[in-house]
N, C-alpha and C positions, 0 to 999 in steps of 0.2 A: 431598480437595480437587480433584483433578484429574475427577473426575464432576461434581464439583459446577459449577465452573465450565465446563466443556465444556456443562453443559445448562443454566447462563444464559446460554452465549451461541448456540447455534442445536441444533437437535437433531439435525443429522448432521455436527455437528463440522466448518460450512465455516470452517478454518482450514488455513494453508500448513505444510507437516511440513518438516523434516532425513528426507531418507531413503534406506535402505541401497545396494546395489549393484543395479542394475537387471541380468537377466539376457539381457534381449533389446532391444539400440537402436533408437529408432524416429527419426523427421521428424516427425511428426505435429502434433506441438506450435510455437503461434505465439508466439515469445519477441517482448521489447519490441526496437521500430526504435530506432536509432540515429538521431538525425536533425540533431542538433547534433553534429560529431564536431568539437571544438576546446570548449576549458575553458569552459565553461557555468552555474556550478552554482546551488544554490540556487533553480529557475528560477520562476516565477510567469506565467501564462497568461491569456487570453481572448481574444475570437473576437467582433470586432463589424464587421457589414455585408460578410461576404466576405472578411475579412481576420484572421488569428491572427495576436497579438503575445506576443514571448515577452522578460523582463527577466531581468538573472541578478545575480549578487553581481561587486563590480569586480575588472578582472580588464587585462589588455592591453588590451581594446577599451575603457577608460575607466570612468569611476565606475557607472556604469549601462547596462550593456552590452543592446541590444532588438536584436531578429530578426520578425522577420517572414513568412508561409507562406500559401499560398492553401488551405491545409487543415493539421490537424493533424498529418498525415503526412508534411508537406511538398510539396515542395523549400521547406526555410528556409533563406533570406540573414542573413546579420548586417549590421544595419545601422549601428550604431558606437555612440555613448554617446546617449543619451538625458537626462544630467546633467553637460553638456561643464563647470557652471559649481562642481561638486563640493557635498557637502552645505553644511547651512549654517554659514557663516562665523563666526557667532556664537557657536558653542556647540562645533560637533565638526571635527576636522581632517580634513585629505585620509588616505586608505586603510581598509581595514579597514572599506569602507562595502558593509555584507551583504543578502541576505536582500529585496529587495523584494517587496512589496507593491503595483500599481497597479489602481486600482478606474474604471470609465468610468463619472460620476454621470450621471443624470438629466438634466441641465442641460448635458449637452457638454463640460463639464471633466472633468479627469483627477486624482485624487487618489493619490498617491505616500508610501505609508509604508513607512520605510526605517531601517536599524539603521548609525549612524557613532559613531565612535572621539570619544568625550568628552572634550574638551584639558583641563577640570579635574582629571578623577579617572584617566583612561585608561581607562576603564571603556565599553563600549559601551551604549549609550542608542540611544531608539527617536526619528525626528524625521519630518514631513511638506512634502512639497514638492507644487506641483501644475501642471499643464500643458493648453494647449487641443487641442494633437496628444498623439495616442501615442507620438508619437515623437519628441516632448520638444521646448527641454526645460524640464524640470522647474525650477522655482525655488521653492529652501526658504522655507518659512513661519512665521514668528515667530522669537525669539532664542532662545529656549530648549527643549530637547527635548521630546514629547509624552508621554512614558511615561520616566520616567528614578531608578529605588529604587535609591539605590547602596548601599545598605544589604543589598541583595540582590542586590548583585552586578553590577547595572546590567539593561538588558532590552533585549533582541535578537528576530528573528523575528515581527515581527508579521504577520497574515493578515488582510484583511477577511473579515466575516460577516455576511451581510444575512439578515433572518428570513424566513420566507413571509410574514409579517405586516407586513413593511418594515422592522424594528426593524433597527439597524446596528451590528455591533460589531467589535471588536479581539480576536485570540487572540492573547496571547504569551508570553513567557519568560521570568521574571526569570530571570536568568546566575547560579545559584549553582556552578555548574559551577566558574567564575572564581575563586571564594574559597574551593572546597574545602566548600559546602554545597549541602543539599537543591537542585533547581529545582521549579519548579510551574510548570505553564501558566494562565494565567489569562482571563475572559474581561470584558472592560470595553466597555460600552456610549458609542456614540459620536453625534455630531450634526455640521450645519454641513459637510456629505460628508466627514467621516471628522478633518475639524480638529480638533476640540474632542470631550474628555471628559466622560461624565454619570454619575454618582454612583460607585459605590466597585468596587472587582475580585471578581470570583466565582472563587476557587481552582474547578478542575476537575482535572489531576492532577500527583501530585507523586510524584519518583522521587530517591535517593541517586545514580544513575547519571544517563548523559545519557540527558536524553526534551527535546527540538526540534522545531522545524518545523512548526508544528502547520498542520490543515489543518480547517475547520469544512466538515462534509455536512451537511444537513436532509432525510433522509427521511421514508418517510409517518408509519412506528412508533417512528421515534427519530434520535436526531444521532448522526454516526459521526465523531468526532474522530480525522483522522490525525495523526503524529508519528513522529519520527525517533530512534534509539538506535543508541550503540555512538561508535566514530570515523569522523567523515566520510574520512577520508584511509587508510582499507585496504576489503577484503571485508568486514571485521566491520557496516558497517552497513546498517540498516536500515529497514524501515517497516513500526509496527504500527498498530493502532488502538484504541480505546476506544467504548463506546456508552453511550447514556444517554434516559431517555423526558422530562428536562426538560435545559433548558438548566442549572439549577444544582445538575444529580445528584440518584443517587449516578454517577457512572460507573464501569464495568467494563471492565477494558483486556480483550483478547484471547488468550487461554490460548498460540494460537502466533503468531508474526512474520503478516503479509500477503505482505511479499517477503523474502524474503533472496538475498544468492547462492547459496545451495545450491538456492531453490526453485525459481529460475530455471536451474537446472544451471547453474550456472557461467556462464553467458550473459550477464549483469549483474552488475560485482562492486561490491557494496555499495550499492542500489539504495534512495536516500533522499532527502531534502527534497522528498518528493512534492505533488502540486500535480493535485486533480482538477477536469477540468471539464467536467461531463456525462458522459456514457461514457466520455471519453480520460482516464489517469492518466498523470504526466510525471514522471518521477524524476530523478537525475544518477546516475550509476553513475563507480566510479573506471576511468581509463583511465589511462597511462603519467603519472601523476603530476599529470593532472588529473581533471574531472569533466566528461562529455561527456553531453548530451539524449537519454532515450530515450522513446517513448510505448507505452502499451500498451490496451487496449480493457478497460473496467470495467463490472461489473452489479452487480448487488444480489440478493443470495437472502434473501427474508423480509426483507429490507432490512440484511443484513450482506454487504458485499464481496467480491467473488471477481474476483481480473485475470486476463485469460487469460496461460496461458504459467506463473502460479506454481500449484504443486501446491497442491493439496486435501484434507484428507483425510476419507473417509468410512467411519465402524468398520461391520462385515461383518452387524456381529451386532445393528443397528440397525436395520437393513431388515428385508422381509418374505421370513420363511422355509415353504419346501414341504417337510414328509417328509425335513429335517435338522435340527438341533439346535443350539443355544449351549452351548460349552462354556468352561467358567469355569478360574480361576487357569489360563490356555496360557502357562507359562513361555517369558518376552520375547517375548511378541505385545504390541502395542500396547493398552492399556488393560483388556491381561491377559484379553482375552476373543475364542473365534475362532468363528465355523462348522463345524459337524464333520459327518460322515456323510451329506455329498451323495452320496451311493453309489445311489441310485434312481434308475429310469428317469422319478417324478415328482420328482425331489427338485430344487429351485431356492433362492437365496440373491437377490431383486431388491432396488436401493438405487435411490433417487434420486439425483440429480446435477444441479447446476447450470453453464452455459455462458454466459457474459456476452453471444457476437455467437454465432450459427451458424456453425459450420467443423469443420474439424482439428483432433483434441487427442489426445493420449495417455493410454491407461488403464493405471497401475500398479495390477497386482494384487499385494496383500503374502499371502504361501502358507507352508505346507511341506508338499512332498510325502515321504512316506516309504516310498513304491514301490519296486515292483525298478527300475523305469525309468521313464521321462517321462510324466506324466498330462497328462489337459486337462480345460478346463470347455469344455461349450459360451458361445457368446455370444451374447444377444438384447439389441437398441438399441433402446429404443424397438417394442417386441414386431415385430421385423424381426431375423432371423437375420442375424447378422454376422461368421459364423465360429466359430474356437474361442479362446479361449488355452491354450497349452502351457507346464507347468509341470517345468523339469528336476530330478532328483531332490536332495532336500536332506536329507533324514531329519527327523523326528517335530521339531516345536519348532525347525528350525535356520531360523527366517522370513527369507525373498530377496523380492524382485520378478520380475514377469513383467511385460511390458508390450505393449501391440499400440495400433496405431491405428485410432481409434473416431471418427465423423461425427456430428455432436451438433446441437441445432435452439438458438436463442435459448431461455433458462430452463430449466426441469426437465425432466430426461429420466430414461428408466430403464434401469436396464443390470439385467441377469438373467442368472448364471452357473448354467447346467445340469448336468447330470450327463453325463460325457462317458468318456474311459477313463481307469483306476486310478482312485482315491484321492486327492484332496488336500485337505486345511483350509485355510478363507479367513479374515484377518484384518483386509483390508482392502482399500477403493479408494482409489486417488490418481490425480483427473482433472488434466491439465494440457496 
């Protein structure tokens, strides 16, 4: 199963690993900015005429908390509520109002889909508000919510989805979470800028645990649904994703995480309700008991996702090999299979790798050496000598990290470990 799925979804395995003790620390690596450092979460983005606006779930700065940034990077101000007049009156109560959603239409208005606190069932339901500024505010639209299955538990997290085609739709939640059943995200086509509903829900996927947040991509070869798992409130969560070549499946979630905290070292804890737009991906990560704005730079390999800053991983034994060999069952190597007998003055292991922007990143090499003392490979980047890595002794099968820092161009590069002195088997790369 674990083959199988690693080769539907890319062929060198770009997914984020858990992994072990690095033996050599580097810098190299661009983790996500902080940029909102005060409770933020949930956030939701875009970037119209020179100006990024950022909304978040209600919080002390009011129902609808917006910010504002003359780049993605910042310096962002929080500007206050965007919804001074709370959802609407009609149907859902003050608090507990999550998760926006705001879309700039065509037409100059501002369309605002939003998850509040349902006064008949307590249930959160999804509702629509709309504005002629960004910056609100908003006033809800119609008495009754726009998505609202209490039967499933009610539906939280909606995402606008516009097709290359123009088509416009809704990704969201129903809350089984809430009642102790399944959830499914779903994807429901919309009209009248994002008001009104048109024909029936297309389940896309569904999990006994939590899966949220979803986030619709359209790229060339397929859509890249993101989504949130685990608890927003420790390290435990997450953002993975799924893909699919039509909008109504099959989809294939991702064999590992996209971020975790570990893949970010520890640098982001619990990096989720992600929110991409163009290159920049926006997470919330928990900070002292709240969720503070981070962004990070996003590409596409083959058109499956890689951010810079979370690990990578790429098996050894997948690339192209010189005068060494694949050696099979390498007891607890990753995918049970390593490089062996770089021991020639021609013997090379080269992988490809992918880099979202050009810069800095760190190369984990997963090894054992079982030398009397510390071996190396040589290192070629992009057929440019870049050194060595140095690998300290481990014995036969006890697989560590090594790691150095490596200078990478925008998209595929190649990295080529040589034969260098002693001895050591390679099991893998982890760029980050």
């Amino acid at each position: 199963m674990k083959r199988l799925l690693a080769a539907l979804l890319a062929v060198f395995s770009l997914t984020a690993v858990l992994s072990p003790t690095v033996h050599a620390a580097t810098t190299a690596a661009v983790f996500p900015s902080e940029i909102i450092g005060e409770n933020f979460p949930d956030p939701d983005l875009f970037e119209q005429n020179g100006t990024w606006y950022a909304y978040a779930t209600n919080g002390s700065r009011g129902t609808l908390p917006v910010a504002t940034a003359p780049s993605a990077n910042g310096p962002w101000t929080v500007r206050g509520d965007a919804m001074p007049g709370g959802p609407s009156s009609a149907w859902a109560q003050p608090g507990r109002t999550w998760a926006p959603d705001v879309y700039p239409n065509s037409d100059g208005t501002y369309t605002l889909t939003y998850t509040a606190w349902h006064k008949a069932s307590g249930r959160q339901c999804i509702g629509v508000a709309t504005a002629t500024n960004p910056l609100g505010p908003f006033q809800p639209v119609g008495t009754a919510p726009l998505i609202c299955p209490l039967n499933l538990g009610g539906a939280i997290d909606a995402n606008t989805f516009v097709a290359n085609d123009g088509t416009r739709y809704l990704v969201w939640k129903n809350d089984g979470n809430a009642i102790g059943q399944p959830s499914t995200l779903w994807l429901t086509r919309t009209t009248d800028n994002g008001k009104t509903l048109v024909g029936g829900n297309t389940a896309m996927l569904t999990s006994s645990g939590v899966i949220e947040a979803p986030d619709l991509v359209q790229r060339g070869s397929q859509y890249v649904l993101f989504f949130s798992g685990g608890g927003y409130n420790d390290c435990n969560y997450l953002t993975s994703y799924a893909t699919s070549k039509t909008l109504s499946g099959p989809w294939t979630t991702a064999y590992r995480p996209l971020m975790t905290t570990a893949t970010f070292d520890n640098h982001v804890c619990g990096p989720g309700g992600a929110d991409v737009v163009g290159g920049k991906v926006f997470v919330h990560g928990w900070v002292n008991g709240g969720r503070h704005l981070y962004v990070a730079d996003i590409g596409y390999a083959n058109d499956y996702p890689v951010v810079r800053g979370s690990r990578v991983r790429y098996e050894a034994e997948r690339g192209t090999l010189n005068h060494c060999v694949v050696r099979s069952n390498a007891a607890g190597a990753s995918d049970g299979k390593v490089v062996a007998y770089i021991d020639y003055a021609d013997s090379w292991v080269e992988n490809s790798v992918f880099a979202p922007v050009a810069g800095s990143y760190t190369l984990h090499v997963g090894y054992a050496n079982g030398s009397a003392s510390t071996a190396s490979h040589g290192l070629v980047v992009n057929g440019n000598n870049a050194g060595s890595v140095s690998y300290p002794v481990t014995g036969w099968d006890n697989w560590q990290q090594s790691s150095v820092s490596v200078t990478l161009k925008a998209g595929w590069n190649t990295i080529r470990l040589t034969k260098g002195t002693l001895y050591t088997e390679v099991d893998y790369l982890e760029v980050q």
